[in-house]
N, CA and C atoms of all chains as a GROMACS GRO file, in nm:
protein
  594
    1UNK      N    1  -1.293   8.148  -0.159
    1UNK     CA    2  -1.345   8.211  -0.036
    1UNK      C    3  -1.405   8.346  -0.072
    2UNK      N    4  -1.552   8.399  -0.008
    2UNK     CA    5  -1.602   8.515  -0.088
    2UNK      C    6  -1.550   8.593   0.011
    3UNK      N    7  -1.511   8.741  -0.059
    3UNK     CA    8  -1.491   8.842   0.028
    3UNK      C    9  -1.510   8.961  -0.089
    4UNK      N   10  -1.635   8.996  -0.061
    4UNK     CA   11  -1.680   9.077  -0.119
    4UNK      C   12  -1.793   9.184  -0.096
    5UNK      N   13  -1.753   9.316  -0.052
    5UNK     CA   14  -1.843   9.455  -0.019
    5UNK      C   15  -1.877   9.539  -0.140
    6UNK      N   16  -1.990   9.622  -0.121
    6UNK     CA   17  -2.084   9.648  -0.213
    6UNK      C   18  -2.129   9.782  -0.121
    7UNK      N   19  -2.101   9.853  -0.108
    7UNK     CA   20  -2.079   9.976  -0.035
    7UNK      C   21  -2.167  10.102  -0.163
    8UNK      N   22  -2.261  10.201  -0.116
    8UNK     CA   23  -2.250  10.371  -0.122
    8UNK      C   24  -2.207  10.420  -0.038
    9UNK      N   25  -2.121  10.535  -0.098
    9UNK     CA   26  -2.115  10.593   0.055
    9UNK      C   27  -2.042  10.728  -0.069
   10UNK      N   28  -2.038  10.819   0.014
   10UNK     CA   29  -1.953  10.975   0.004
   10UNK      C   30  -1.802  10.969   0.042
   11UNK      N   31  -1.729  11.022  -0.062
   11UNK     CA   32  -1.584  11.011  -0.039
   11UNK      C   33  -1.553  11.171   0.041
   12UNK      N   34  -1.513  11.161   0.159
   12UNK     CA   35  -1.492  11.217   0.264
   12UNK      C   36  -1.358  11.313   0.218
   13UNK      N   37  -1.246  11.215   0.167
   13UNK     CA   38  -1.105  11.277   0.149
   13UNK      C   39  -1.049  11.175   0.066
   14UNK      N   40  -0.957  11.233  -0.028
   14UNK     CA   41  -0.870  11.169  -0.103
   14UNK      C   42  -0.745  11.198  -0.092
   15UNK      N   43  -0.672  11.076  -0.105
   15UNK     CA   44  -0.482  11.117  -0.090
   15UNK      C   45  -0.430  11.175  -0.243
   16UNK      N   46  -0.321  11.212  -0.232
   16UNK     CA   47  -0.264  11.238  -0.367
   16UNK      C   48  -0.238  11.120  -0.414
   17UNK      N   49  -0.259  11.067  -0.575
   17UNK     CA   50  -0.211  10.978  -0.630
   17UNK      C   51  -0.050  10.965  -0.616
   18UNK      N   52  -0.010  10.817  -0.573
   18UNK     CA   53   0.110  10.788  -0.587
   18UNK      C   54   0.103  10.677  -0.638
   19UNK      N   55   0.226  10.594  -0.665
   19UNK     CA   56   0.280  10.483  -0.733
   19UNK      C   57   0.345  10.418  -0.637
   20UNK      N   58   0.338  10.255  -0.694
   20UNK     CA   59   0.419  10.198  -0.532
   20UNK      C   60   0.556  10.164  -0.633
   21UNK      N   61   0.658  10.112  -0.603
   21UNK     CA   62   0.768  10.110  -0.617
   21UNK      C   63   0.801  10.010  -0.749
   22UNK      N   64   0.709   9.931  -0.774
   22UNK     CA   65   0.696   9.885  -0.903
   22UNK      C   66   0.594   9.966  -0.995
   23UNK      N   67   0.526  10.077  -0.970
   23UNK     CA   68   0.494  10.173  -1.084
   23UNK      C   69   0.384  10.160  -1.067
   24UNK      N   70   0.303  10.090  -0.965
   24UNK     CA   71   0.141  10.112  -0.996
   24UNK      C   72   0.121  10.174  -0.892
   25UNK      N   73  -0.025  10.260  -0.996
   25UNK     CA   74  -0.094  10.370  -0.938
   25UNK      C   75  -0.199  10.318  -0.827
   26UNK      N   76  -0.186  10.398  -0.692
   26UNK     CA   77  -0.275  10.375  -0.577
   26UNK      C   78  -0.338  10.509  -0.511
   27UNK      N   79  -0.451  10.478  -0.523
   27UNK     CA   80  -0.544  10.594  -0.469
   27UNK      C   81  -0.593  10.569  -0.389
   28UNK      N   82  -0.558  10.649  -0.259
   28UNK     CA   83  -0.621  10.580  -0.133
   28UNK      C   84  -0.740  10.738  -0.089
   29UNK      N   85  -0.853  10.630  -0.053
   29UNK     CA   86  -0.956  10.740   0.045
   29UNK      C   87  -1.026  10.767   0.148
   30UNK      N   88  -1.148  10.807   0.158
   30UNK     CA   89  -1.182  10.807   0.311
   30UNK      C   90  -1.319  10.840   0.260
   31UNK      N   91  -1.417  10.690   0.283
   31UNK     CA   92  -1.556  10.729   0.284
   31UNK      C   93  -1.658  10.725   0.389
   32UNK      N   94  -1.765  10.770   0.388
   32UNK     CA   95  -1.854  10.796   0.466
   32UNK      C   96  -1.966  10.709   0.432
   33UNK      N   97  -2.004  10.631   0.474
   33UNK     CA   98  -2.183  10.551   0.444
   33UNK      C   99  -2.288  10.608   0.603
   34UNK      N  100  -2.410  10.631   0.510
   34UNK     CA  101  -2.472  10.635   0.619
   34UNK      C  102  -2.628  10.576   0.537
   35UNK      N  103  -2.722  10.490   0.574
   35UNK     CA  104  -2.822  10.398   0.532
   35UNK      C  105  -2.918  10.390   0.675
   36UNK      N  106  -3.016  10.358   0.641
   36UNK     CA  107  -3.135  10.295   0.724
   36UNK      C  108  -3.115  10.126   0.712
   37UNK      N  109  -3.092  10.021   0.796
   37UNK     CA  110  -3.109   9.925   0.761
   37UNK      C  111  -3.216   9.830   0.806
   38UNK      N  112  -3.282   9.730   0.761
   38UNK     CA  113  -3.404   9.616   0.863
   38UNK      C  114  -3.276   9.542   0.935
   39UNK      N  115  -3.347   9.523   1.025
   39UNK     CA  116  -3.278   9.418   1.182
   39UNK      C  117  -3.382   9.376   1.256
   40UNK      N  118  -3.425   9.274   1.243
   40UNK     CA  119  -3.467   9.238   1.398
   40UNK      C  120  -3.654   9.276   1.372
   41UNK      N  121  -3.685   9.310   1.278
   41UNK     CA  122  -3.818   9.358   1.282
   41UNK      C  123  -3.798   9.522   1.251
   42UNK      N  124  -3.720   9.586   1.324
   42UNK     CA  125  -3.703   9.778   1.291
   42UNK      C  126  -3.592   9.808   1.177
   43UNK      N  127  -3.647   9.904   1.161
   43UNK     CA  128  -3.501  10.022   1.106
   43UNK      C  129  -3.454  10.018   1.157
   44UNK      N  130  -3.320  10.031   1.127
   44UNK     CA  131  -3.171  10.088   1.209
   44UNK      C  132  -3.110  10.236   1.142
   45UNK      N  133  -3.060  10.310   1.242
   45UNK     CA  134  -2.974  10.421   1.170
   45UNK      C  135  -2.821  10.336   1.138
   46UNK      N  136  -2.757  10.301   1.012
   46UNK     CA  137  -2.615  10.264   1.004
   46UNK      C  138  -2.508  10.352   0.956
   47UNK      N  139  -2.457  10.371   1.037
   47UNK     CA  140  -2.348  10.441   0.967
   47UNK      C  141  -2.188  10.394   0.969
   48UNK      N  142  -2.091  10.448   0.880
   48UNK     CA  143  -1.972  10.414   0.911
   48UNK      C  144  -1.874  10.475   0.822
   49UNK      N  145  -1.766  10.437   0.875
   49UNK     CA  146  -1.643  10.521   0.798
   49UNK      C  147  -1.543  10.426   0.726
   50UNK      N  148  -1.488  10.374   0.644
   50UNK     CA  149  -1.392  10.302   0.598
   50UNK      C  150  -1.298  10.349   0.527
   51UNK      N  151  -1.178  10.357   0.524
   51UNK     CA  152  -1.075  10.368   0.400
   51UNK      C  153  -1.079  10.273   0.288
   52UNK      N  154  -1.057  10.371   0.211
   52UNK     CA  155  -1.044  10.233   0.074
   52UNK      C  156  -0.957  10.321  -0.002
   53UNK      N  157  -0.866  10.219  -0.106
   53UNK     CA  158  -0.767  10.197  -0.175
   53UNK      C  159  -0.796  10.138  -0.343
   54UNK      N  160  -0.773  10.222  -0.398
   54UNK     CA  161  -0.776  10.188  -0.580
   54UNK      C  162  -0.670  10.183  -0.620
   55UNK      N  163  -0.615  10.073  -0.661
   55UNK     CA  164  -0.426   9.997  -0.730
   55UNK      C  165  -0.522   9.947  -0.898
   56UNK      N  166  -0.419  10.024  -0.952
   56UNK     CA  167  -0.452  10.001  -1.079
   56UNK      C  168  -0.471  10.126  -1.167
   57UNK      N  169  -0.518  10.071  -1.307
   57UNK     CA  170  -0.570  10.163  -1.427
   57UNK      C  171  -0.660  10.282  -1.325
   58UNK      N  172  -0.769  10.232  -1.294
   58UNK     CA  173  -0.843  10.313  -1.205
   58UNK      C  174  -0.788  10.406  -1.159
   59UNK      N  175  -0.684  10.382  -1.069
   59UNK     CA  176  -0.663  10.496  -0.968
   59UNK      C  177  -0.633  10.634  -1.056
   60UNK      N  178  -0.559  10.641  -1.171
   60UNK     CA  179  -0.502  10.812  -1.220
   60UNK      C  180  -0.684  10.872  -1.329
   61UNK      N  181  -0.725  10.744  -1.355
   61UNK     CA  182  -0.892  10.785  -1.411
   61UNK      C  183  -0.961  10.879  -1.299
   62UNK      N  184  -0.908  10.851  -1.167
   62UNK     CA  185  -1.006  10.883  -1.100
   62UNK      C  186  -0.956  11.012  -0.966
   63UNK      N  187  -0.831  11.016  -0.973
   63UNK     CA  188  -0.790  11.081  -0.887
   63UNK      C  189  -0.835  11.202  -0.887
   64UNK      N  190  -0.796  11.305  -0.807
   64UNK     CA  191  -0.869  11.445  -0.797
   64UNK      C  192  -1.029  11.425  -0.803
   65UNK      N  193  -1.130  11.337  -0.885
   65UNK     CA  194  -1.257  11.360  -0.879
   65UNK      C  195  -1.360  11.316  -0.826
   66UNK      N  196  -1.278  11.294  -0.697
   66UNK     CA  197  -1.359  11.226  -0.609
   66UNK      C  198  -1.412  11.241  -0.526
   67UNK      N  199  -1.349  11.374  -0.417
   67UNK     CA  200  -1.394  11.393  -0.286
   67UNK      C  201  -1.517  11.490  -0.331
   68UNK      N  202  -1.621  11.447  -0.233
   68UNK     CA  203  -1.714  11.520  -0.186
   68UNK      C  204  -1.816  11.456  -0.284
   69UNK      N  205  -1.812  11.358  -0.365
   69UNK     CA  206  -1.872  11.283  -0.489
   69UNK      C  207  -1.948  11.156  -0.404
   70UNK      N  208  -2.083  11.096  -0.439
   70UNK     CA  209  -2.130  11.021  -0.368
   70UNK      C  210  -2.107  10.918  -0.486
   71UNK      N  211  -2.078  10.773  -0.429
   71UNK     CA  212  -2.027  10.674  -0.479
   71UNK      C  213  -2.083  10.547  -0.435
   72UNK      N  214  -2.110  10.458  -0.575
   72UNK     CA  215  -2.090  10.270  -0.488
   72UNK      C  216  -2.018  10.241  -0.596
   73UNK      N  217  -1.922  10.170  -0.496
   73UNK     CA  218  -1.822  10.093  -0.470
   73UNK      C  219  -1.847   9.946  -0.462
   74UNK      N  220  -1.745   9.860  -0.547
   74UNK     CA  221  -1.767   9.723  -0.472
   74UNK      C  222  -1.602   9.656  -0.471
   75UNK      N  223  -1.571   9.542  -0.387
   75UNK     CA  224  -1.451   9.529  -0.367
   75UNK      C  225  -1.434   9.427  -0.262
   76UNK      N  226  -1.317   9.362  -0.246
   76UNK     CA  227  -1.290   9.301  -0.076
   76UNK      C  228  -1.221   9.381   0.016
   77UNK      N  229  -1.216   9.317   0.141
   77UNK     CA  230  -1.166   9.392   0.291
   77UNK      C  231  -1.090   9.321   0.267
   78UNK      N  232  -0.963   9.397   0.335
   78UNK     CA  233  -0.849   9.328   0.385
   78UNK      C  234  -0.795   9.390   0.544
   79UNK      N  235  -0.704   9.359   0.565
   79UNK     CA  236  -0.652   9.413   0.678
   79UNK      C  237  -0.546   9.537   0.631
   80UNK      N  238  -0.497   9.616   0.701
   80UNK     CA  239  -0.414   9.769   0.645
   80UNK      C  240  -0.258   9.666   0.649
   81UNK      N  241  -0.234   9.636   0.684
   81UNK     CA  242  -0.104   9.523   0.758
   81UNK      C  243  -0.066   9.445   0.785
   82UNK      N  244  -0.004   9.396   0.830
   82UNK     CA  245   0.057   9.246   0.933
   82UNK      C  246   0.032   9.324   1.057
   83UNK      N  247   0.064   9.423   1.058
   83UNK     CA  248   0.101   9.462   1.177
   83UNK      C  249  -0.047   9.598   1.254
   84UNK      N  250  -0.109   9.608   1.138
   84UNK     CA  251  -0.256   9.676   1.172
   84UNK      C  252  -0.391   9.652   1.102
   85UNK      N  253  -0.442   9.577   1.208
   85UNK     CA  254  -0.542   9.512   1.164
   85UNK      C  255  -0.680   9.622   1.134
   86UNK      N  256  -0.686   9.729   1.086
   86UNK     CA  257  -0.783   9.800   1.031
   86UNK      C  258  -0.824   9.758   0.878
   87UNK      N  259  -0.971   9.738   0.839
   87UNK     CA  260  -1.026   9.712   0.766
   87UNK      C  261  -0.958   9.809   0.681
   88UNK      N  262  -0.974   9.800   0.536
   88UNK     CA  263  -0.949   9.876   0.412
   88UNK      C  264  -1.044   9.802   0.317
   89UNK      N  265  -1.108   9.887   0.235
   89UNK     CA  266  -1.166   9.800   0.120
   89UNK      C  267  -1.051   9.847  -0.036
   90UNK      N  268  -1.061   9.749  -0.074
   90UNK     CA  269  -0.979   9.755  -0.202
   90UNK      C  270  -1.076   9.762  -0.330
   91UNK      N  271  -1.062   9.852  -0.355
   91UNK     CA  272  -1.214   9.873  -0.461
   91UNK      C  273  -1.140   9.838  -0.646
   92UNK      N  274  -1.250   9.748  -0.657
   92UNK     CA  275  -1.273   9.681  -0.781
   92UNK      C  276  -1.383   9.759  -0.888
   93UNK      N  277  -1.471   9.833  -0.845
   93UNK     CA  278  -1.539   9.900  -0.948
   93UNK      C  279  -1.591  10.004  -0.834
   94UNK      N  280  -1.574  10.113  -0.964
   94UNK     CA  281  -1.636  10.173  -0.868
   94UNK      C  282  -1.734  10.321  -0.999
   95UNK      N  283  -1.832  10.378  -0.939
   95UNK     CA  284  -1.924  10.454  -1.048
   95UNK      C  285  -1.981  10.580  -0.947
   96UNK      N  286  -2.001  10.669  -1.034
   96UNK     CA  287  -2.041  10.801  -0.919
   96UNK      C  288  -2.209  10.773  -0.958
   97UNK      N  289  -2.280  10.824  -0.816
   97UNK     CA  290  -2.408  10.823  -0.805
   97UNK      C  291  -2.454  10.935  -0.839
   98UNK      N  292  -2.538  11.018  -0.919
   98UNK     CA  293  -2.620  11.108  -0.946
   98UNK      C  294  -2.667  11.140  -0.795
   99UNK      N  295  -2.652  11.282  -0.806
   99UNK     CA  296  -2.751  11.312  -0.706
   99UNK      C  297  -2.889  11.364  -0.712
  100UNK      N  298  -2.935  10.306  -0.039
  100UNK     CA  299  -2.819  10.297   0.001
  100UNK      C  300  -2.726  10.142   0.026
  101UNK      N  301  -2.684  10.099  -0.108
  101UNK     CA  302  -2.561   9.979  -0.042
  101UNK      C  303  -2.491   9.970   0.071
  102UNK      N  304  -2.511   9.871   0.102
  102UNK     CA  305  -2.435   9.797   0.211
  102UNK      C  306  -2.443   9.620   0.251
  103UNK      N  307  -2.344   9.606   0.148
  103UNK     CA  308  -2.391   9.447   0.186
  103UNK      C  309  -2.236   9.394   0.151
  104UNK      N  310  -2.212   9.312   0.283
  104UNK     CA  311  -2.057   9.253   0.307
  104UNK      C  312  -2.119   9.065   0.257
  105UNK      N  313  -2.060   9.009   0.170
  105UNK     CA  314  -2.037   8.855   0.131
  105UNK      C  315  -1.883   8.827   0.177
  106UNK      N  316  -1.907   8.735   0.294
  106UNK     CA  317  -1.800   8.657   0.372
  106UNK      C  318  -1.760   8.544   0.391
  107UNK      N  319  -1.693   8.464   0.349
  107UNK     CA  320  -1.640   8.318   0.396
  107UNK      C  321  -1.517   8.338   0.527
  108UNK      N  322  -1.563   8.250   0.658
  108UNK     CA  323  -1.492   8.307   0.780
  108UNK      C  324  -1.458   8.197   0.848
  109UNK      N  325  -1.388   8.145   0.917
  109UNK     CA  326  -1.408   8.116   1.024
  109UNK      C  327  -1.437   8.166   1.163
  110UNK      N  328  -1.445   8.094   1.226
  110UNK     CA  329  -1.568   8.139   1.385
  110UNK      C  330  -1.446   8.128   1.469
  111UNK      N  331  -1.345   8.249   1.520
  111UNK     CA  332  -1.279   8.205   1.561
  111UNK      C  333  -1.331   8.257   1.731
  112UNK      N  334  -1.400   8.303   1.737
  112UNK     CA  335  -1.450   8.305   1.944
  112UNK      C  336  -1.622   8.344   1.884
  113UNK      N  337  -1.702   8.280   2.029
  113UNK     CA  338  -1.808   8.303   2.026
  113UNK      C  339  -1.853   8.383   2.159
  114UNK      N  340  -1.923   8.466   2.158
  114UNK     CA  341  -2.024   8.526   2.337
  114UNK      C  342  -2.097   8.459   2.390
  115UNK      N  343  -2.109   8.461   2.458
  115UNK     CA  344  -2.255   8.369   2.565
  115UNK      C  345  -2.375   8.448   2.506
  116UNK      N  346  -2.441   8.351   2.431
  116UNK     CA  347  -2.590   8.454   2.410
  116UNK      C  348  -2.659   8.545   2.506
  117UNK      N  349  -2.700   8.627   2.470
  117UNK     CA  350  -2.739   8.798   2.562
  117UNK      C  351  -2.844   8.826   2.474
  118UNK      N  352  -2.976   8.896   2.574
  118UNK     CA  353  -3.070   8.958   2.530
  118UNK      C  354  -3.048   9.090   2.564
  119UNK      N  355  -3.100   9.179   2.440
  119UNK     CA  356  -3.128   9.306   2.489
  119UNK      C  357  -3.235   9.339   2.609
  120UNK      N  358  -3.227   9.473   2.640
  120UNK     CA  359  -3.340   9.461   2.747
  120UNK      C  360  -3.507   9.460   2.675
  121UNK      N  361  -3.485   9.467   2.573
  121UNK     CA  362  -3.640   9.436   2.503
  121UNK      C  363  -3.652   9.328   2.474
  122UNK      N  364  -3.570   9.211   2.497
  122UNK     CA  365  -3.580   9.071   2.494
  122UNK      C  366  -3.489   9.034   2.366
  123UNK      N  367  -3.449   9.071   2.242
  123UNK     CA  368  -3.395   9.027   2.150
  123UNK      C  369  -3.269   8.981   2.187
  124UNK      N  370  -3.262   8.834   2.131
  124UNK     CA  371  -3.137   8.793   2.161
  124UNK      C  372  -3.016   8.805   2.096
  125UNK      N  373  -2.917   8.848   2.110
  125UNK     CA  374  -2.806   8.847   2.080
  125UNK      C  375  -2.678   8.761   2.039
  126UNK      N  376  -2.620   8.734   1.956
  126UNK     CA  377  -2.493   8.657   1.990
  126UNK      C  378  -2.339   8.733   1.926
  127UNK      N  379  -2.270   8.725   1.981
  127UNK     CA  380  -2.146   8.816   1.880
  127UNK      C  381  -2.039   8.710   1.880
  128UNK      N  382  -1.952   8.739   1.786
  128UNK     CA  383  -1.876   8.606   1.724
  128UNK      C  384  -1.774   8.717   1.625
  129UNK      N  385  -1.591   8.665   1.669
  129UNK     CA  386  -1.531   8.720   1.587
  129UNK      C  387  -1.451   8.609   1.465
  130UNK      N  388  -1.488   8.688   1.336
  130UNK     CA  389  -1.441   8.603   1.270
  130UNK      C  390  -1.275   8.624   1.168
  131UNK      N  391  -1.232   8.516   1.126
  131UNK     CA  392  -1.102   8.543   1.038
  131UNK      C  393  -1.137   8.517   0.921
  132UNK      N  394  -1.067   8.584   0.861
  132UNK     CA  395  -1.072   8.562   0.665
  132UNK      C  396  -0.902   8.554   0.629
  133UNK      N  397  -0.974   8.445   0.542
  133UNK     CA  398  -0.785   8.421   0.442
  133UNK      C  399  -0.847   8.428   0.293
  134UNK      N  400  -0.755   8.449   0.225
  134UNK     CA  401  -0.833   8.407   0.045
  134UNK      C  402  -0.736   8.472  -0.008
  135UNK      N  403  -0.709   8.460  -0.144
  135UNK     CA  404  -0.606   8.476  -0.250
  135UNK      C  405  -0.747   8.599  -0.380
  136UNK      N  406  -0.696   8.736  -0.333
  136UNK     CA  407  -0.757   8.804  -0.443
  136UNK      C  408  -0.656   8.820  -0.566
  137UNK      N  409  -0.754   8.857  -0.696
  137UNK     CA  410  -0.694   8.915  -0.799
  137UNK      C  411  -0.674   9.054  -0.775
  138UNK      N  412  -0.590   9.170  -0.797
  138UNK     CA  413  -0.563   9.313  -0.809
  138UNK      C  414  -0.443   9.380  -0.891
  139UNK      N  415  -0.451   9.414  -0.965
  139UNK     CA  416  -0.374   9.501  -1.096
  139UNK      C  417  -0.310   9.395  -1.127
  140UNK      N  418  -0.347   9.280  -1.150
  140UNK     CA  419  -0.291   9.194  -1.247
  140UNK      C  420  -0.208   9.038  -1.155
  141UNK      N  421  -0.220   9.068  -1.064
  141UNK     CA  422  -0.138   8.987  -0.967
  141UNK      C  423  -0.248   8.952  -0.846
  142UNK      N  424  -0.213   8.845  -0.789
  142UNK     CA  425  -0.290   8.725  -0.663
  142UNK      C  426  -0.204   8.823  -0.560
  143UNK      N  427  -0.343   8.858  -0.470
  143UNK     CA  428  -0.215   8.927  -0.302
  143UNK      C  429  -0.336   8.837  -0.237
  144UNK      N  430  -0.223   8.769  -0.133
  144UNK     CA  431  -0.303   8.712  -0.016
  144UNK      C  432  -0.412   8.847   0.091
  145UNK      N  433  -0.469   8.808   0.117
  145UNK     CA  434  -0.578   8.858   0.177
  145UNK      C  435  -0.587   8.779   0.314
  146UNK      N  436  -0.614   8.891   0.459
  146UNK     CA  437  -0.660   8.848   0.578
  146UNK      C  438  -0.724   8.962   0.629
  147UNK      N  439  -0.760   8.913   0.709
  147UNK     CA  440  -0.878   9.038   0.807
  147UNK      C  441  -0.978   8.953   0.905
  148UNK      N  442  -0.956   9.015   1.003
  148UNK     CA  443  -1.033   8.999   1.115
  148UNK      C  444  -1.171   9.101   1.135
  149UNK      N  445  -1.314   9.059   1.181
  149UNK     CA  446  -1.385   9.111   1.179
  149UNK      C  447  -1.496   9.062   1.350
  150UNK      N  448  -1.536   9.165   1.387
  150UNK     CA  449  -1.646   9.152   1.496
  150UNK      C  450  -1.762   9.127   1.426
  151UNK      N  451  -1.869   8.992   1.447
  151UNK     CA  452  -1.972   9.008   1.371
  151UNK      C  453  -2.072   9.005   1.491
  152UNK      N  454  -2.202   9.003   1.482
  152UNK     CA  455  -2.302   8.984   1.569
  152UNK      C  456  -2.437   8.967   1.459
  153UNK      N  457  -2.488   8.868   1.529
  153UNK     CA  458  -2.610   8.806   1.480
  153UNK      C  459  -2.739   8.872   1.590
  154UNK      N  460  -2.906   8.953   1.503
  154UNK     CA  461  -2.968   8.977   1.606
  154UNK      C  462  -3.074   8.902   1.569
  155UNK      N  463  -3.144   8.849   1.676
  155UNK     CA  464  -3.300   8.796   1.658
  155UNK      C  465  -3.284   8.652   1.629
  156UNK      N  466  -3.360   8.609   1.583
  156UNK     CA  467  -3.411   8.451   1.620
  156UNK      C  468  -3.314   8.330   1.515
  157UNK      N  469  -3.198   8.424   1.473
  157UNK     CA  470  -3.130   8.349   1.434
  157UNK      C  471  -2.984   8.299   1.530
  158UNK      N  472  -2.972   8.417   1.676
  158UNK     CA  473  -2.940   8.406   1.762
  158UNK      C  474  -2.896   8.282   1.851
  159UNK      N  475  -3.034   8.209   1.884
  159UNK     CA  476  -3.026   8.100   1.999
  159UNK      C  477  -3.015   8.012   1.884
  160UNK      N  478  -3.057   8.003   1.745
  160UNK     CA  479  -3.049   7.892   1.690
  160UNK      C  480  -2.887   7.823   1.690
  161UNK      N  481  -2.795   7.950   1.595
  161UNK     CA  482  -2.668   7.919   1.600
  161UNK      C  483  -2.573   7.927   1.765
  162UNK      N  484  -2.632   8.001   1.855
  162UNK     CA  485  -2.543   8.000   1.981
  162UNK      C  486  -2.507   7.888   1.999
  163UNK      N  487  -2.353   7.881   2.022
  163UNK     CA  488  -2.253   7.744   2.049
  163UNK      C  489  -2.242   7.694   1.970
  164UNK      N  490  -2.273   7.710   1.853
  164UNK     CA  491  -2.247   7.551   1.744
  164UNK      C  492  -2.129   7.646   1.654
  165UNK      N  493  -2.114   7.733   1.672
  165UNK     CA  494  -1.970   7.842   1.580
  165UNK      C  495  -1.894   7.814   1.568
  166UNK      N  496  -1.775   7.821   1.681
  166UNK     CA  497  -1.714   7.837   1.664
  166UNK      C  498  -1.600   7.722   1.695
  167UNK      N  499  -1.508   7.788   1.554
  167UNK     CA  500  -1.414   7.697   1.485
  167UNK      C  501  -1.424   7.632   1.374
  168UNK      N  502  -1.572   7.703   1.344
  168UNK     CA  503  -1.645   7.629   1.221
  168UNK      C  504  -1.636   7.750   1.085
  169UNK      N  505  -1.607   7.704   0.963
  169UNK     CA  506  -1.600   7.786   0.863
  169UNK      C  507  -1.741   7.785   0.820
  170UNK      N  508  -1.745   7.960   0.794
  170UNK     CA  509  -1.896   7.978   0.780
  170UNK      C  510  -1.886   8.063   0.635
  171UNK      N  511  -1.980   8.072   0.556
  171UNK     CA  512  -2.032   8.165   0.454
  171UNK      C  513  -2.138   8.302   0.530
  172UNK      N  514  -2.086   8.412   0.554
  172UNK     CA  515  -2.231   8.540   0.595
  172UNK      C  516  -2.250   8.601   0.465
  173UNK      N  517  -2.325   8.683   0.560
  173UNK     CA  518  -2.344   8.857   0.466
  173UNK      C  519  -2.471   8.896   0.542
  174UNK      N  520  -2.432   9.024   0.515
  174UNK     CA  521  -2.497   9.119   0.603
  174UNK      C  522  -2.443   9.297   0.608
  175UNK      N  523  -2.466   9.341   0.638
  175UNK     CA  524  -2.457   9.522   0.678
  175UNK      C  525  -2.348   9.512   0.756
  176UNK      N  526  -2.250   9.600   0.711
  176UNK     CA  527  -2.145   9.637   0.819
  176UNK      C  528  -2.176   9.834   0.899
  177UNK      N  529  -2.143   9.822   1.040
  177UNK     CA  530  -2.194   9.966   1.088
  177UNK      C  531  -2.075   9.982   1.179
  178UNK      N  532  -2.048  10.111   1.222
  178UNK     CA  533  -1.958  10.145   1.310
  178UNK      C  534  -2.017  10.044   1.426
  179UNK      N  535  -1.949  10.020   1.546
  179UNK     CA  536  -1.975   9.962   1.667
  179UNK      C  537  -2.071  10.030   1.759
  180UNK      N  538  -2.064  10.176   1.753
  180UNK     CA  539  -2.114  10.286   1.820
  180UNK      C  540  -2.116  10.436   1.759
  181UNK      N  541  -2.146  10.496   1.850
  181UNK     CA  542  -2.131  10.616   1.815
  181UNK      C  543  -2.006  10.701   1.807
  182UNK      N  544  -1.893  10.610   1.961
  182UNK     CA  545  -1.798  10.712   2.028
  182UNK      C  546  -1.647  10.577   1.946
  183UNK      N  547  -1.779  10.463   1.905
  183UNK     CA  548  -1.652  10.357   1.846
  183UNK      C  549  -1.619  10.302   1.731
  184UNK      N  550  -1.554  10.401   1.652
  184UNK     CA  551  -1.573  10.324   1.481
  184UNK      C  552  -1.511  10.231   1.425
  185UNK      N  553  -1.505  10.139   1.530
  185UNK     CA  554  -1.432   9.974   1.456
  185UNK      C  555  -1.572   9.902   1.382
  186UNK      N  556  -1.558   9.886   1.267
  186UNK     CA  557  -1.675   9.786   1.200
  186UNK      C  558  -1.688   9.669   1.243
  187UNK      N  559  -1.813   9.617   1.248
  187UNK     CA  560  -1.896   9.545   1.339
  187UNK      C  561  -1.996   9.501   1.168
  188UNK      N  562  -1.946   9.360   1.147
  188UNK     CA  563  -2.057   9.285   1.025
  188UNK      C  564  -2.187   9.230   1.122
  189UNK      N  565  -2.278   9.309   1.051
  189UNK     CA  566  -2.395   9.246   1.129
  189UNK      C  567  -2.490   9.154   1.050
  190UNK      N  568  -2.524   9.022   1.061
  190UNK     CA  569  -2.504   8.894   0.993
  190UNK      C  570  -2.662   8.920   0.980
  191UNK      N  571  -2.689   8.890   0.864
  191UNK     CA  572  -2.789   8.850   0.804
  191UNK      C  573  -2.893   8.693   0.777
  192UNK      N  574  -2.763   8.676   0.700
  192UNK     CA  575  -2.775   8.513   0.625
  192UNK      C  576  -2.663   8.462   0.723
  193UNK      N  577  -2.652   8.311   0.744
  193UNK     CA  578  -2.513   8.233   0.784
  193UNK      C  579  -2.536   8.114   0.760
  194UNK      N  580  -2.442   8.074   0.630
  194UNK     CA  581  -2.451   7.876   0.652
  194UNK      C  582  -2.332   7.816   0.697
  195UNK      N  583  -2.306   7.690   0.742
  195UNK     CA  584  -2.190   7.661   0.717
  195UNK      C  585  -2.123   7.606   0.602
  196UNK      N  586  -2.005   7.618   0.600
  196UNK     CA  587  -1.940   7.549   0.463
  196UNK      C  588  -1.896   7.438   0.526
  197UNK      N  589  -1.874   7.311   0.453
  197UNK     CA  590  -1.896   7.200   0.482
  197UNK      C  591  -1.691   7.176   0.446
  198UNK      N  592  -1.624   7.102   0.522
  198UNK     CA  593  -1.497   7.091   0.504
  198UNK      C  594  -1.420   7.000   0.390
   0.00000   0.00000   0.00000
């Protein structure tokens, strides 16, 4: 089943690196996308906000150097919960964009 | 600027097709995701619910034939609004997957 996002966007805020209870590292953040997209025949203004989450090697590579850094990202959505259905992307690669 | 969501879903509710007031037709459709990802070394089940909406002349084609049906998208995900930042996949491509 594909579930797979492909996101730029600006990292807004980063949490402190922690570990979950079996020892892996999770970096959770808060990005910003904002794009022109085609629809319909026009441009669109798109914008949006998502959290996303790095479990793994990644996360202590990357912690602290992130916020305010423009980024693409790629990864799947999941839900935050059982019990809260807010999108999260779980990022699988991720590379800083030159500005 | 990236932005491109790849989805395998089912169609779990469909809208009564709606035109904008400039005539473009509309359809919105919420969908479910299940799938088994890889992450730091281990399979975590995966779910998430998503609002999608289809604009323009791909609209009346698919209206009514959705839902309950497992579909393949992709497309741009955007806040809902301005005042509403639940993500809203706005469908591009849609086939069905065959059972």
């Amino acid at each position: 089943m594909h579930n797979r996002l492909q996101l730029s966007a600006t990292v807004e805020r980063e949490a402190d690196l922690r570990y979950t209870p079996a020892g892996i590292p999770v970096l959770e953040m808060w990005l910003r996308h904002q794009s022109r997209q085609p629809q319909a025949g026009i441009e669109r203004d798109v914008s949006c906000e998502i959290q996303a989450v790095l479990i793994g090697d990644g996360a202590p590579r990357w912690a602290g150097k992130l916020t305010g850094q423009c980024i693409a990202v790629s990864g799947f959505i999941a839900q935050r919960s059982l019990r809260n259905p807010r999108l999260v992307l779980h990022i699988e690669h991720v590379e800083l964009i030159k500005g």
